[in-house]
C-alpha positions as CSV (number, residue, x, y, z in Angstrom):
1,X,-3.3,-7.0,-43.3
2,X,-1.9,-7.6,-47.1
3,X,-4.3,-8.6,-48.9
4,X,-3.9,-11.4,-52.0
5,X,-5.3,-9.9,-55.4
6,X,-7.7,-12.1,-57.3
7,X,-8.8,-12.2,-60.9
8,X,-11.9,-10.8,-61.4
9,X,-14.8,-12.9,-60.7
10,X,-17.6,-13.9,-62.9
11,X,-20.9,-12.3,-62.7
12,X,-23.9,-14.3,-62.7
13,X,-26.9,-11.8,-62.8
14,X,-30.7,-12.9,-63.2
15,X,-32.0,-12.9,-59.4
16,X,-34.0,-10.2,-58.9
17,X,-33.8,-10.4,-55.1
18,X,-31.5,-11.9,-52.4
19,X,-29.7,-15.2,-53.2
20,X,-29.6,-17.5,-50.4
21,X,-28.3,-20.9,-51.6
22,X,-26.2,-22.6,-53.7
23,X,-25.1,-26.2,-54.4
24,X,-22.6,-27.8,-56.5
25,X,-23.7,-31.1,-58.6
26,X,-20.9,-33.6,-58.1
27,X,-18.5,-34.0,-61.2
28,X,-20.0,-35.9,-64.4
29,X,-19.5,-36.4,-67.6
30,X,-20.8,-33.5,-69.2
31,X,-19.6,-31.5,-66.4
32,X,-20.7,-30.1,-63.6
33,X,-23.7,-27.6,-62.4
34,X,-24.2,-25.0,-60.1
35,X,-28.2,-24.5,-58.7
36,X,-29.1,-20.8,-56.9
37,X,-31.8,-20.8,-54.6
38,X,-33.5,-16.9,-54.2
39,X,-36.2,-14.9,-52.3
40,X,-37.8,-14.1,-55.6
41,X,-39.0,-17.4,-56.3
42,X,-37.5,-19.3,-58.9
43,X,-34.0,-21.4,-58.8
44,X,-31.7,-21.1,-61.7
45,X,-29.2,-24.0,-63.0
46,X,-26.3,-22.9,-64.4
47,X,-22.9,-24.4,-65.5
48,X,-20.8,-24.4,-62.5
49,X,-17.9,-23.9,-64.4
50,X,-18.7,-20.9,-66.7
51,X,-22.0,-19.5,-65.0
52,X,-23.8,-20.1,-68.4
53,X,-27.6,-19.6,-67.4
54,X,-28.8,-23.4,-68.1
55,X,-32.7,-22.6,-66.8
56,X,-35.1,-21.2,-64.6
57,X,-37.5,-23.5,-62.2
58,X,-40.7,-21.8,-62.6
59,X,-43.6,-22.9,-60.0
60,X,-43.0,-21.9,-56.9
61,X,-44.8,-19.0,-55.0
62,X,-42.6,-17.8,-52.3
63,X,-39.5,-17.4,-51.8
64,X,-36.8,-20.8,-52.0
65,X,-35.0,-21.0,-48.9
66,X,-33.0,-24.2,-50.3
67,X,-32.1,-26.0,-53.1
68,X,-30.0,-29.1,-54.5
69,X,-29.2,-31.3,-57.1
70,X,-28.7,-35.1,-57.0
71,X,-25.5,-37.0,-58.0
72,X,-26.7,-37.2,-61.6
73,X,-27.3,-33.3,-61.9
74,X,-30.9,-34.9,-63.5
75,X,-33.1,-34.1,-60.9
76,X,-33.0,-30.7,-58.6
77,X,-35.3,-30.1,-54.9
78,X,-36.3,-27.3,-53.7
79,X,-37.4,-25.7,-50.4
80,X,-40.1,-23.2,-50.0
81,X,-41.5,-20.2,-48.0
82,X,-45.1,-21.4,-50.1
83,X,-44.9,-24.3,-47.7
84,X,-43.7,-26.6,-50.0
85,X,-41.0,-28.3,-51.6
86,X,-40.8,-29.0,-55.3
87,X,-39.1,-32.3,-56.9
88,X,-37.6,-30.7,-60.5
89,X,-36.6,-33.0,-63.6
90,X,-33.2,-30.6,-64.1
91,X,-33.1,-31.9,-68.0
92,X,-36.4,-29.8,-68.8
93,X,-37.3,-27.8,-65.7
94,X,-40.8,-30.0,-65.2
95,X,-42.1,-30.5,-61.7
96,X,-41.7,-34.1,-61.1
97,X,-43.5,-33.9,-57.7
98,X,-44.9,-31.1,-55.3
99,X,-44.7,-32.2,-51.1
100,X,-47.2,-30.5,-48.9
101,X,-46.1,-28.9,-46.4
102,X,-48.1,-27.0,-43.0
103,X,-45.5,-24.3,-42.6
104,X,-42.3,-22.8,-44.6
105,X,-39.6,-25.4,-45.7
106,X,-36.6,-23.9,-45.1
107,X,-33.7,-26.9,-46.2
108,X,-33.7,-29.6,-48.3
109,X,-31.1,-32.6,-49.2
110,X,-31.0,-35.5,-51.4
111,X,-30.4,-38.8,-49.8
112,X,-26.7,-40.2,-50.2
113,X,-26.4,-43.8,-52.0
114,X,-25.6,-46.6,-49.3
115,X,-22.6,-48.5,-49.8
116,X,-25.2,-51.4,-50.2
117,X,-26.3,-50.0,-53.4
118,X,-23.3,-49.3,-54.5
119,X,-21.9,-52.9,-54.5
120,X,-25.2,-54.4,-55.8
121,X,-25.9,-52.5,-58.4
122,X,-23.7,-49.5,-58.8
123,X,-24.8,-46.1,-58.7
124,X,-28.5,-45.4,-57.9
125,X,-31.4,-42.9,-58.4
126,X,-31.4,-40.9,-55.7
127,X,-34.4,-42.2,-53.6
128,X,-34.7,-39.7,-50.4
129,X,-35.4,-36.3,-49.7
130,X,-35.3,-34.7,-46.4
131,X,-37.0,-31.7,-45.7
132,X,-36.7,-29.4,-42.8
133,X,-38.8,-25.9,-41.6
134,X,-40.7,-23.8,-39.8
135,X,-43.2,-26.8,-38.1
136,X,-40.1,-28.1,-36.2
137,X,-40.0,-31.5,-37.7
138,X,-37.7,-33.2,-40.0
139,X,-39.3,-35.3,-42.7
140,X,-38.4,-38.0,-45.2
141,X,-39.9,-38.3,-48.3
142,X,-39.2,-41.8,-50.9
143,X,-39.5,-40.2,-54.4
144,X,-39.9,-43.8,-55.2
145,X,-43.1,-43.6,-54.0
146,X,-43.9,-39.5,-54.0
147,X,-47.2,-39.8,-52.7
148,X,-46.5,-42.0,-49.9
149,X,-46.7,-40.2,-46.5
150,X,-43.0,-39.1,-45.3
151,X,-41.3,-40.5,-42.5
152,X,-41.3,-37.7,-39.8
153,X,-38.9,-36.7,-37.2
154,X,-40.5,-34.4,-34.9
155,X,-38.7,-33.6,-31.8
156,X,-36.6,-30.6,-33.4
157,X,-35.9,-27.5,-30.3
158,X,-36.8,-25.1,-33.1
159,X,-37.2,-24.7,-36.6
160,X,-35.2,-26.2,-38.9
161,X,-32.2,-24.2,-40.5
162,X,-29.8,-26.6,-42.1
163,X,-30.0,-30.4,-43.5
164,X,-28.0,-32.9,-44.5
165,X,-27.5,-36.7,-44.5
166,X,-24.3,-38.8,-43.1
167,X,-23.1,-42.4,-43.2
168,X,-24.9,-43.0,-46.1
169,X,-28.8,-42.2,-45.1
170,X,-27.8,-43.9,-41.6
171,X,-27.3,-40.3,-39.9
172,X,-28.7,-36.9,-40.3
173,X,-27.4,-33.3,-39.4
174,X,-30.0,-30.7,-38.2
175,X,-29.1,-27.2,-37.0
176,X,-31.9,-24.8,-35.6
177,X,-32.3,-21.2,-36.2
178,X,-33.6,-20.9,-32.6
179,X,-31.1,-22.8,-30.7
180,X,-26.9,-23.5,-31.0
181,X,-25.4,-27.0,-31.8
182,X,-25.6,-29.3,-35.0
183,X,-27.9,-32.3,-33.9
184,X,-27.4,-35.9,-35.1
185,X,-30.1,-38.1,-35.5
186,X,-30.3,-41.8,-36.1
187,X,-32.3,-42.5,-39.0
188,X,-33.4,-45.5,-37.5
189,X,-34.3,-44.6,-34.2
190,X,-35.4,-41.4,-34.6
191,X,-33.2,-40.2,-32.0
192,X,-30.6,-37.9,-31.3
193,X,-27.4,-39.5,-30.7
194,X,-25.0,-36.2,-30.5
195,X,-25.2,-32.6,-30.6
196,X,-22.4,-31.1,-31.5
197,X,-22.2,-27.8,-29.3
198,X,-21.7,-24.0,-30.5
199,X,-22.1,-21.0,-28.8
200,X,-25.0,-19.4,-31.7
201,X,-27.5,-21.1,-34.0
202,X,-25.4,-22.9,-36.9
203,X,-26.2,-20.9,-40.1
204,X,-24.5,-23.1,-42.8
205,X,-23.5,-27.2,-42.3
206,X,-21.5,-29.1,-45.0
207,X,-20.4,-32.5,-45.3
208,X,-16.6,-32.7,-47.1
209,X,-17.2,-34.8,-50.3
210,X,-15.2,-38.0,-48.5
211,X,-17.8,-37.7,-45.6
212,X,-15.5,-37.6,-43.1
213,X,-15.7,-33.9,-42.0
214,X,-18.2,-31.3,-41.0
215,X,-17.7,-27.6,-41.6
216,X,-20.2,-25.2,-39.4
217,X,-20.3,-21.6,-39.3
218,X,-21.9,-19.8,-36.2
219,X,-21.7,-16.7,-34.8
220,X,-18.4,-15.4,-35.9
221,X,-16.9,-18.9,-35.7
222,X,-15.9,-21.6,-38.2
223,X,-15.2,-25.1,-37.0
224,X,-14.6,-28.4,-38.5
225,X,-15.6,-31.5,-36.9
226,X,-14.9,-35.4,-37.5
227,X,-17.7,-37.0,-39.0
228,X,-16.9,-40.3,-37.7
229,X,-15.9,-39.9,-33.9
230,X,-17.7,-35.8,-33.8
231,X,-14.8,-34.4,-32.2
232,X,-13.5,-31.0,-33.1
233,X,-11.3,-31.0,-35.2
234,X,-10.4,-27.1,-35.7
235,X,-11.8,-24.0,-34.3
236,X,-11.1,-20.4,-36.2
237,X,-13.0,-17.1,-34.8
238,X,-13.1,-14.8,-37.8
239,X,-13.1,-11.0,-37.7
240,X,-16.7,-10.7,-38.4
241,X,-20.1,-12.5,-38.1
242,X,-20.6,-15.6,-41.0
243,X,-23.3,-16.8,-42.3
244,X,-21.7,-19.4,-44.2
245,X,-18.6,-21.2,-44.7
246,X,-16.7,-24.3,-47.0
247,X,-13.7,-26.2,-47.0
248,X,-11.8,-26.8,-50.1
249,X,-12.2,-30.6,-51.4
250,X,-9.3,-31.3,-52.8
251,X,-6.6,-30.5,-50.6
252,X,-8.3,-29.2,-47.4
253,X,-5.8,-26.7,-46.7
254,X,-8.1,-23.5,-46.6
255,X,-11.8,-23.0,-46.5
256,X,-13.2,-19.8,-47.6
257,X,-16.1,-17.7,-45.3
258,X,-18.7,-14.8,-46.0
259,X,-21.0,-12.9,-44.1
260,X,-22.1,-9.6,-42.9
261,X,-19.3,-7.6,-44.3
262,X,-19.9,-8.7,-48.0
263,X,-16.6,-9.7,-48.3
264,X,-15.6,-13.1,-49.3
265,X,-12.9,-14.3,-47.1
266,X,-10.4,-16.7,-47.9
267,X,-8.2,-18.8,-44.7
268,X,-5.4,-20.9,-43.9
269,X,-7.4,-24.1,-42.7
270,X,-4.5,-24.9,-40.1
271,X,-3.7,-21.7,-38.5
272,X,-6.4,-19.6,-39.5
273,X,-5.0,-16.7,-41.3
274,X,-6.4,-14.8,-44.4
275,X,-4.9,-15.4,-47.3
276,X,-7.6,-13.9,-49.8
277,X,-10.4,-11.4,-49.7
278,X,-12.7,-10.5,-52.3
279,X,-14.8,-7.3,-52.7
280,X,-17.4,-6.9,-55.2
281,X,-20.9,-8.0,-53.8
282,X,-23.0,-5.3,-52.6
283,X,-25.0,-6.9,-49.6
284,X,-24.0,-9.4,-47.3
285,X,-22.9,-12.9,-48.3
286,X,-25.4,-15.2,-47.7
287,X,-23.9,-18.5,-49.0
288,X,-20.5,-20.0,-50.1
289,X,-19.8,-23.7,-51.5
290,X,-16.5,-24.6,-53.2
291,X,-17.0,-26.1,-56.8
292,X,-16.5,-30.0,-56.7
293,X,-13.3,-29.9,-58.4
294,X,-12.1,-27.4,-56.2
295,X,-10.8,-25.1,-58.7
296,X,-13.4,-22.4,-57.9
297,X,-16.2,-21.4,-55.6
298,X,-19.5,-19.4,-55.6
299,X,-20.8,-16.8,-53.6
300,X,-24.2,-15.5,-52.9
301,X,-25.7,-12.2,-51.6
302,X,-28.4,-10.0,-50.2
303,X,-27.4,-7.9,-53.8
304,X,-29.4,-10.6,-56.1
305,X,-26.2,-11.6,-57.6
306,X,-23.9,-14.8,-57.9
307,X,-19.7,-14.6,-58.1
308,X,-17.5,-17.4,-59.6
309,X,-14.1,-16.8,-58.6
310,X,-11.5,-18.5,-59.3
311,X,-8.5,-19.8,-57.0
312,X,-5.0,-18.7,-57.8
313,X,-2.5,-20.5,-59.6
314,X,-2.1,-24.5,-58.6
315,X,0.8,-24.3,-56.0
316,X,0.3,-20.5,-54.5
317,X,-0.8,-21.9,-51.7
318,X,-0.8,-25.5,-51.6
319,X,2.7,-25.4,-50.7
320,X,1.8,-23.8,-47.2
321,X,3.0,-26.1,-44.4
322,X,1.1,-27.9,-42.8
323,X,0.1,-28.3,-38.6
324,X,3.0,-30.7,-37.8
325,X,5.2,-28.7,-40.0
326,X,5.1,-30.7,-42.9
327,X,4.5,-29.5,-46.4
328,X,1.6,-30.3,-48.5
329,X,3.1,-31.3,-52.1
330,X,1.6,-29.3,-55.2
331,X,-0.5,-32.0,-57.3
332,X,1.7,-31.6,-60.0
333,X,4.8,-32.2,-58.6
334,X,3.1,-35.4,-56.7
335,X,2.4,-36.2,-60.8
336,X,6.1,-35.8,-61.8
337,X,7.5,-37.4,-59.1
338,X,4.8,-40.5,-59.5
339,X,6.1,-40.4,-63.1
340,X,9.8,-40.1,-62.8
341,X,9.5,-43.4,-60.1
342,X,7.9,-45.3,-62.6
343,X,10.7,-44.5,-65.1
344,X,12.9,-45.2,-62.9
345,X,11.8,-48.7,-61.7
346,X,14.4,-50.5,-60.6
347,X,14.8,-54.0,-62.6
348,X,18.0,-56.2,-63.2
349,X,19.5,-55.3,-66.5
350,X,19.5,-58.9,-67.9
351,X,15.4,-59.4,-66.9
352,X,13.8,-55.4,-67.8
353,X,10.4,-54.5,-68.0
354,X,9.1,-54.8,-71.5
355,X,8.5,-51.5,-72.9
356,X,6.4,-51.1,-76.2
357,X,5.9,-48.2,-78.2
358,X,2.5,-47.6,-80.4
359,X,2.6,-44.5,-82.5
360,X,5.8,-43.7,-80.8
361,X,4.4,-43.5,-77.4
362,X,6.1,-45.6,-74.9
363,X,4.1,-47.9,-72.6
364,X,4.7,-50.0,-69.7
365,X,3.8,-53.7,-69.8
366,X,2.9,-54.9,-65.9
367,X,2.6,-58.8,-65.6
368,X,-0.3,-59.1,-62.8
369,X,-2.4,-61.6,-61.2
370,X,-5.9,-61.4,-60.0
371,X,-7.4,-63.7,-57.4
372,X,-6.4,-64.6,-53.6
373,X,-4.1,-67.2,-54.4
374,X,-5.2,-69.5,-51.5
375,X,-8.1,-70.2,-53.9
376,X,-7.9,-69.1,-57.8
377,X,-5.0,-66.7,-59.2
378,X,-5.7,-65.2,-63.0
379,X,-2.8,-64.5,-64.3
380,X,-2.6,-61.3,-66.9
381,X,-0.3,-58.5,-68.6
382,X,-1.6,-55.1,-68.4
383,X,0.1,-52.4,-70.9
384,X,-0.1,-48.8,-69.4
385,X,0.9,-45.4,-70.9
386,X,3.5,-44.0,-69.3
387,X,3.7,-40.5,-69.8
388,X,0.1,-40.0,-68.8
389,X,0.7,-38.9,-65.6
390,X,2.9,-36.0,-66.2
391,X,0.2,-34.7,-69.2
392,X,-2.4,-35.4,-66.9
393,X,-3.7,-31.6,-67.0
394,X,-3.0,-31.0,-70.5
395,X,-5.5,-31.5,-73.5
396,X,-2.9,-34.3,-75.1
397,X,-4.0,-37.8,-74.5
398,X,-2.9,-40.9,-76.4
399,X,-4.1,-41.4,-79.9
400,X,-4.4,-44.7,-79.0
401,X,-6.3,-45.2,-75.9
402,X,-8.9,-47.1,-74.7
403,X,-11.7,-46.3,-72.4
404,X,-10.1,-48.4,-70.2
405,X,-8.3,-47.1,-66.9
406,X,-6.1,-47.8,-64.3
407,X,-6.1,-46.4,-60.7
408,X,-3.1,-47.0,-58.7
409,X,-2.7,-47.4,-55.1
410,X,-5.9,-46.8,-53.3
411,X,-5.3,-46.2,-49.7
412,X,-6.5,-49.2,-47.7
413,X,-8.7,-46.8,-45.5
414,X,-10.7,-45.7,-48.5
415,X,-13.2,-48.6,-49.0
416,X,-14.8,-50.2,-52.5
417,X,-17.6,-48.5,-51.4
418,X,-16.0,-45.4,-50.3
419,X,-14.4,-45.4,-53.7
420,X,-17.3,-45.7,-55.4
421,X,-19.0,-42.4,-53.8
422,X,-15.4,-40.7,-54.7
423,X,-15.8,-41.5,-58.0
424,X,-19.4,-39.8,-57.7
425,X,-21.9,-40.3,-61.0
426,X,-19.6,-41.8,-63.5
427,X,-19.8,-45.0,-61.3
428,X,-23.1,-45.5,-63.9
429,X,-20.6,-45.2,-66.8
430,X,-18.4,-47.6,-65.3
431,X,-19.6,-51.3,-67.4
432,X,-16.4,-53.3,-65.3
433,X,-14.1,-52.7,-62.2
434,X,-11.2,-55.2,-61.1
435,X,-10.1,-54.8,-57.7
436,X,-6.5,-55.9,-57.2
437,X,-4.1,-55.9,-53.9
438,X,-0.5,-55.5,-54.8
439,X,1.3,-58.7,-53.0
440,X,3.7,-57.6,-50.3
441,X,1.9,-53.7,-49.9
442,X,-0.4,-54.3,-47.7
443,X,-1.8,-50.6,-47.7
444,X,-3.1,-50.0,-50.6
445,X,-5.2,-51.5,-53.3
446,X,-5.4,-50.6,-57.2
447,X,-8.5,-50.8,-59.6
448,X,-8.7,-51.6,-63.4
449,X,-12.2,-49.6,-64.7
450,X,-13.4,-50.1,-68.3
451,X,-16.0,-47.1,-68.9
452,X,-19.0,-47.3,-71.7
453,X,-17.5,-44.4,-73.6
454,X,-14.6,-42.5,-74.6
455,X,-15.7,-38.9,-73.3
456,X,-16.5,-40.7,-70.2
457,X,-12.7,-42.2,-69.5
458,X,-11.5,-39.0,-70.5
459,X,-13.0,-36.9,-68.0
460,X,-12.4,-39.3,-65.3
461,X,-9.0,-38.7,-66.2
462,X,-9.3,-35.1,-66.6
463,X,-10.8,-34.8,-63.3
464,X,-9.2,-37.4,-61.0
465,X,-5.6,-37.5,-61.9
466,X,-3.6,-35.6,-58.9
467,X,-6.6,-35.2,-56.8
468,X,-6.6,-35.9,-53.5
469,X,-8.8,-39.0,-52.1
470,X,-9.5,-37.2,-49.1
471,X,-9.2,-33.4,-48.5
472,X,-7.0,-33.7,-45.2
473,X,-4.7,-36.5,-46.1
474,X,-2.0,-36.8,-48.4
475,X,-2.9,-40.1,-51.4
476,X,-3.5,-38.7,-54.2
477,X,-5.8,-40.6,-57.1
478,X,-3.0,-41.8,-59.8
479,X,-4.7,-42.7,-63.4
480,X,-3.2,-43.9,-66.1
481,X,-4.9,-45.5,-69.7
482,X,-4.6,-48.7,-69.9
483,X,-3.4,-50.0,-73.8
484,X,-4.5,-53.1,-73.2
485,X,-4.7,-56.2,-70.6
486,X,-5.0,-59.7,-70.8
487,X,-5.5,-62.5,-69.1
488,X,-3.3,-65.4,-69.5
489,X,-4.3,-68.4,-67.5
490,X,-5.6,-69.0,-63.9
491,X,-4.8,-71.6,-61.3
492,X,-7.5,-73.2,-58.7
493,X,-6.5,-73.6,-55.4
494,X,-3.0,-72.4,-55.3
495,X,-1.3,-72.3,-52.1
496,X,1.6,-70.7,-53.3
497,X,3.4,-69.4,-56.8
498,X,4.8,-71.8,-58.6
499,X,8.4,-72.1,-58.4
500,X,9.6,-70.6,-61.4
501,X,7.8,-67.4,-60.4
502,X,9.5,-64.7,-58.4
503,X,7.1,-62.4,-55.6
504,X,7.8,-59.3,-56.2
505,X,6.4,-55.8,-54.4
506,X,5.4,-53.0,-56.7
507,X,3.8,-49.6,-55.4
508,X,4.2,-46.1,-57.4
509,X,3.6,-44.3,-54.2
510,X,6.8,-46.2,-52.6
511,X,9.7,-47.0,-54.7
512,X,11.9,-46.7,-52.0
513,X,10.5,-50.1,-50.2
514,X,11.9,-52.3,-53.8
515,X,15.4,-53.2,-52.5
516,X,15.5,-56.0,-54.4
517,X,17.2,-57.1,-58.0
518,X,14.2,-58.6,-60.0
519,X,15.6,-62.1,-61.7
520,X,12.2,-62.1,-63.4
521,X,9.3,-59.8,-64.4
522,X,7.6,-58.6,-61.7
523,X,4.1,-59.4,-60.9
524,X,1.3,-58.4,-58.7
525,X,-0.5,-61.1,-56.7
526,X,-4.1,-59.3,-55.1
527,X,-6.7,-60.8,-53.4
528,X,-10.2,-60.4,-55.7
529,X,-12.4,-58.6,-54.0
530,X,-16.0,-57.6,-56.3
531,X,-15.7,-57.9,-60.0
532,X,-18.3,-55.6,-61.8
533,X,-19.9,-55.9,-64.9
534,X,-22.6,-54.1,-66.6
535,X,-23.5,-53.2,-62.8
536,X,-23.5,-57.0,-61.5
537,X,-21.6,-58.9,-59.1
538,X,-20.2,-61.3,-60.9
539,X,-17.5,-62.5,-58.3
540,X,-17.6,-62.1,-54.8
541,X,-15.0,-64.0,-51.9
């Protein structure tokens, strides 16, 4: 078999022995990090997009089976063979917290944030870890409350190999070294509610980033299941025995593997063919995880060492078609064509949309309305910049701007909630969020966010623009800076629009559906769901 040449990868030395975990931080503001987890004893941070050693975790005594960071990259956990694991403040490499264990820990995972939370009072501190090892028994710890005794789970077949939390802290995955299948348990119960079955123990278990799929590797197997209803989804038996595997976030189309043969391995996630393989490590591959963006992944082996390599160019292989024989568009076409519909807007000559122009870049004024208008409509006139979207991945950004954002057409299947763990930590950056519905679409939903900062609107743009909501299904996250809005009058109790206003539908994903000649401006009539401010309901249905 052909295989793909890569770029070289970077290097990340300072692991004197084996490196047996890694895990991503999710996507903030000042970027994101990568944490290692090795036999000799101390986990490294580095930045996950350069490698740059950050620092060292110095107090352990054996080796560290596990390690992750929360949502916030502040904090990092760690599992132990010293029969312990360690709570880290990641800022300044302290030990917040040391929990005693009887046995080696061998996995560890910070709690998700409940949706709860999330509407309440946006983004919180991470407030759980679970801990799994050698004694057989599954145990959660409230670092609200560190010296609290742990909530334990003790009816494991064998020790623990694997961890990790589903449905926001409602669910949690457990494999065992000495027995096959992925075990569910329900937080509240205790119990298990499904095992999901393999042939040989599950070395490596990963929840996608939208939570709605599971990627195991046992034996010489990789399989994805759905997280929601825990059937299989796919099932790909590899050339060689893995150890672990991970599925690209952002367009789900191939996953990459590593095991035995110290080769990194790169698939097709609907047929299963290799695409890519990488040589350089000198010892098997112990762990894999895709970076957050999905733009890279890491690797880590029995040689000490971790690789960075990068994917190849955008559009190689997103273009590869997909099971039903349909084509998965490149992100930046999906930008052009966004951008060219927008343009192309189809309005009568004698009533146009309004176009401005500040510093000679053109914007878009969008007459809206926020409210269900069987109860209170607020009226408004949002000015967008239009040729945002096709600079999306370019370092030009309107002189102008504001940190002040508009999302566009949210899938309807993707909740507040859900939308809130998308946008991962800058949710605590986020001081107001406007959910609107777009009158006459009733699939999708669009969101007006006003961040605290500059840098933080910026790299929400940087990061989200083209990317996909969920990694198997098609919606891509559209962002465009918003120049201004406002509001211009509301009306209590309206049954219906007043008669000199014209309904009409507007939805950048679907210009096709706008048959109409518009007499009059268009506007967009949603139903208010949670207005945000400063992290407080302020209006709720």
């Amino acid at each position: 078999m052909d295989k793909k040449k890569v770029v070289a990868p970077l290097v990340c030395h300072g692991h004197s022995r084996p490196v047996v975990d890694l895990s991503y931080s999710p996507i903030t503001p000042d970027g994101f990090f990568l944490i290692s987890a090795s036999k000799d004893s101390t986990p490294m941070l580095r930045n996950g997009e350069t490698g740059d050693w950050i620092g060292t975790f110095e107090g352990h005594k054996g080796a560290v089976w596990s390690c992750c960071l929360d949502k916030n990259a502040l904090r990092a956990a760690s599992a132990s063979a010293d029969f312990s694991a360690k709570l880290w403040d990641a800022l300044t490499g302290d030990v917040l917290h040391s929990f005693d264990h009887k046995h080696i820990v061998r996995a560890c995972a910070f709690s998700e944030v409940p949706p709860a939370l999330l509407l309440l009072k946006f983004l919180q501190d991470t407030n759980l870890l679970l801990t799994g090892g050698f004694e057989k028994i599954l145990r959660i710890f409230d670092l609200n409350r560190p010296d609290a005794p742990p909530r334990e789970i003790d009816s494991s077949p064998g020790s623990v190999r694997t961890v990790a939390w589903l449905h926001s802290d409602q669910t949690i995955l457990s494999s065992s070294g000495d027995a096959g299948g992925l075990r569910l348990w329900d937080v509240r119960s205790g119990k298990v509610v499904q095992i999901l079955e393999t042939k040989f123990p599950v070395t490596s278990a990963e929840v996608s980033q939208d939570g709605r799929y599971i990627t195991t590797a046992d034996g010489s197997s990789v399989k994805f299941w759905d997280a929601n209803h825990f059937g299989l989804v796919k099932s790909h038996d590899l050339p060689c025995k893995v150890e672990s595997a991970s599925l690209e976030p952002k367009f789900g189309n191939r996953f990459i593997a590593g095991g035995e043969d110290m080769w990194v391995h790169v698939f097709d996630f609907h047929t299963g063919e290799e695409i890519g393989c990488n040589k350089g490590h000198h010892g098997p591959v112990h762990c894999l995880r895709f970076s957050p963006g999905g733009e890279s992944y890491a690797s880590g082996s029995e040689d000490g060492t971790i690789r960075i390599w990068q994917l190849g160019p955008l559009g190689q292989i997103e273009d590869n078609s997909t099971a039903n024989g349909s084509t998965t568009a490149n992100a930046n076409d999906g930008i052009s064509e966004v951008t060219q519909k927008i343009d192309e807007l189809a309005v009568s000559e004698t009533k146009k949309m309004e176009e401005t122009q500040v510093d000679g870049v053109e914007q878009k004024v969008f007459h809206f309305s926020s409210g269900n208008p069987r109860i209170e409509e607020t009226r408004g006139v949002m000015h967008l910049f239009s040729n945002d979207l096709a600079s999306y991945s370019s370092s030009h950004l309107p002189v102008e701007r504001m940190p002040l954002l508009c999302v566009l057409c949210v899938p309807n299947h993707m909740t507040y909630s859900d939308f809130c763990q998308f946008c991962g930590s800058f949710v605590q950056h986020m001081l107001e969020m406007r959910i609107v519905r777009n009158d006459g679409m009733e699939d999708c939903y669009s969101i007006l966010i006003r961040f605290d900062e500059q840098k933080a609107a910026d790299t929400f743009h940087k990061h989200f623009s083209g990317r996909r909501f969920s990694s198997l299904e098609e919606e891509t996250c559209n962002v465009l800076f918003a120049a201004d809005v406002h509001y211009t009058g509301s009306i209590e109790h309206a049954q219906s629009l007043p008669a000199s206003s014209t309904e009409q539908p507007f939805c950048p994903r679907d210009w096709t559906r706008i048959q109409v000649e518009f007499s009059q401006p268009f506007v967009i009539i949603p139903f208010i769901v949670h207005v945000f401010q400063n992290g407080q309901i302020l209006h709720a249905p």
